[in-house]
C-alpha positions as a printed Julia matrix, in Angstrom:
131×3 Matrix{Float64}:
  0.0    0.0     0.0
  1.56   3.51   -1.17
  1.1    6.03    1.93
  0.24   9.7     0.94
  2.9   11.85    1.01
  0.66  15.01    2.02
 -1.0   12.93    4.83
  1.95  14.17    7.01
  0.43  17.76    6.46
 -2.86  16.38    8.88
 -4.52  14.61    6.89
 -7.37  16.26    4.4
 -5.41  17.48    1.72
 -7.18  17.16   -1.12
 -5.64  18.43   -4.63
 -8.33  18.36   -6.16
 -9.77  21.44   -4.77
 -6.44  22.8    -5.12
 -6.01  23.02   -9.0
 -9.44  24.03   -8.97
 -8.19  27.23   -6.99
 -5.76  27.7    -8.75
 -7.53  27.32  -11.83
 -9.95  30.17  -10.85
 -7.2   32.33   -9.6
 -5.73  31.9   -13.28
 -8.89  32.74  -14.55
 -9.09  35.59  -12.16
 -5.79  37.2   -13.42
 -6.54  36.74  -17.47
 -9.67  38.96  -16.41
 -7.95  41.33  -15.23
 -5.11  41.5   -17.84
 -7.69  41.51  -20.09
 -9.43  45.02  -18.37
 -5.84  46.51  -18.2
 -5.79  46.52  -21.73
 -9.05  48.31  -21.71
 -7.73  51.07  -19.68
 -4.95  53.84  -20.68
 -3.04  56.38  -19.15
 -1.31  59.43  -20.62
  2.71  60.13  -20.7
  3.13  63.76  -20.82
  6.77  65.9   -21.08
  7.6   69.66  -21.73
  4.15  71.02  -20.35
  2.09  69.01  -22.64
  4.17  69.76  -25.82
  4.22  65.59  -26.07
  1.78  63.43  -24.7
  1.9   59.47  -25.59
 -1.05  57.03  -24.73
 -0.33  53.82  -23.6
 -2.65  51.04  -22.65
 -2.92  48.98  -18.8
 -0.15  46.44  -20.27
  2.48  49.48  -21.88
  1.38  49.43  -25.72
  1.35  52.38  -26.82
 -1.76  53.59  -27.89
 -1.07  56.92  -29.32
  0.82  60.16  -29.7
 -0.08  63.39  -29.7
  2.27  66.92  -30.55
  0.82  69.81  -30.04
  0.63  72.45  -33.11
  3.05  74.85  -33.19
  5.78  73.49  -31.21
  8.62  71.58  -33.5
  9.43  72.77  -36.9
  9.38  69.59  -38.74
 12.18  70.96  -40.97
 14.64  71.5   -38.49
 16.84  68.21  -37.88
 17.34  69.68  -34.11
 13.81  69.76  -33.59
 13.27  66.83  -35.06
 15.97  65.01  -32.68
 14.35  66.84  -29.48
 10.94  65.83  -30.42
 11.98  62.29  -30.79
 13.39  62.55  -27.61
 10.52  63.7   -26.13
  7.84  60.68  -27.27
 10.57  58.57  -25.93
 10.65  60.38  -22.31
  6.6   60.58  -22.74
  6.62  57.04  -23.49
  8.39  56.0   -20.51
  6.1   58.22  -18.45
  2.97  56.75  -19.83
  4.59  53.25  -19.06
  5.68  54.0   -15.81
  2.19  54.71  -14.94
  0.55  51.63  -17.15
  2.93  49.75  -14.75
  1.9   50.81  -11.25
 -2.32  50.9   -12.63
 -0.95  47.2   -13.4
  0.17  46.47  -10.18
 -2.59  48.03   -7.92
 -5.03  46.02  -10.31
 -2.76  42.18  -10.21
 -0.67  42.99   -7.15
 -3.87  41.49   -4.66
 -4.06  38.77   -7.09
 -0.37  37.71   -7.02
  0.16  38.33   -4.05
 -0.08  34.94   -2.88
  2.64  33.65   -5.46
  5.72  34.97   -3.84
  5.19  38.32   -4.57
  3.32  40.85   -6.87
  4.64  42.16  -10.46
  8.05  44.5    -9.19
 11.17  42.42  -10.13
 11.39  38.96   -9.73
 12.89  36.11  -12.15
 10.07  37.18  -14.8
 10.82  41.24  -15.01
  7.22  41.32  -13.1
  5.24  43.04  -16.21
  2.82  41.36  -17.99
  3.01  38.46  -16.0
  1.31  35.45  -17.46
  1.23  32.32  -15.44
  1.39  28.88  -17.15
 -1.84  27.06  -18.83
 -3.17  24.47  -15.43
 -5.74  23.19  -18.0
């Protein structure tokens, strides 16, 4: 006869209704990926000369330049407006990152940790298929 090896943990354990958890807490956090990707916030540099849209999960979304502010024949301007969607960019995602965290932080909690560093960079975090 082959003892149970979780019987040592009092007896009870039944993994059944543990995958099942787990399965709904999977479920749980695709929902909620899925509404981040609804959402968007807004990345804005030089007083609102640049402002880049990105989505819950950091895709960019959009861009907007305000009229009037680069001349799009001057290379310098160019160069400082590219730099610019790139600082807006990282604004927008900055903030895409800590909506995603207050929205799947609770959720992953309970698997070491929430979405901030970590083996798997923490963003977008996508656990593996239990079905």
């Amino acid at each position: 006869m082959t003892q149970n090896p979780f019987d040592a943990l009092g007896g009870g354990f039944d993994m059944n209704a543990l995958l099942q958890q787990a399965q709904q807490m999977q479920q749980q956090l695709e929902e909620a990926q899925a509404n981040l990707a609804k959402q968007t916030v807004d990345g804005t540099v030089a007083g609102g000369a640049v402002t880049v849209t990105a989505n819950g999960v950091g895709e960019l979304v959009g861009v907007t330049i305000r009229a009037g502010e680069f001349d799009g024949s001057d290379p310098d301007d160019l160069s400082d407006l590219s730099d610019l969607i790139v600082a807006a960019y990282r604004d927008a995602r900055a903030k895409s990152e800590a909506l995603a965290g207050d929205s799947l932080g609770p959720l992953t909690d309970g698997l070491g940790g929430g979405l901030g560093g970590g083996e798997g960079g923490g963003f977008g975090f996508n656990p593996p298929s239990l079905g």
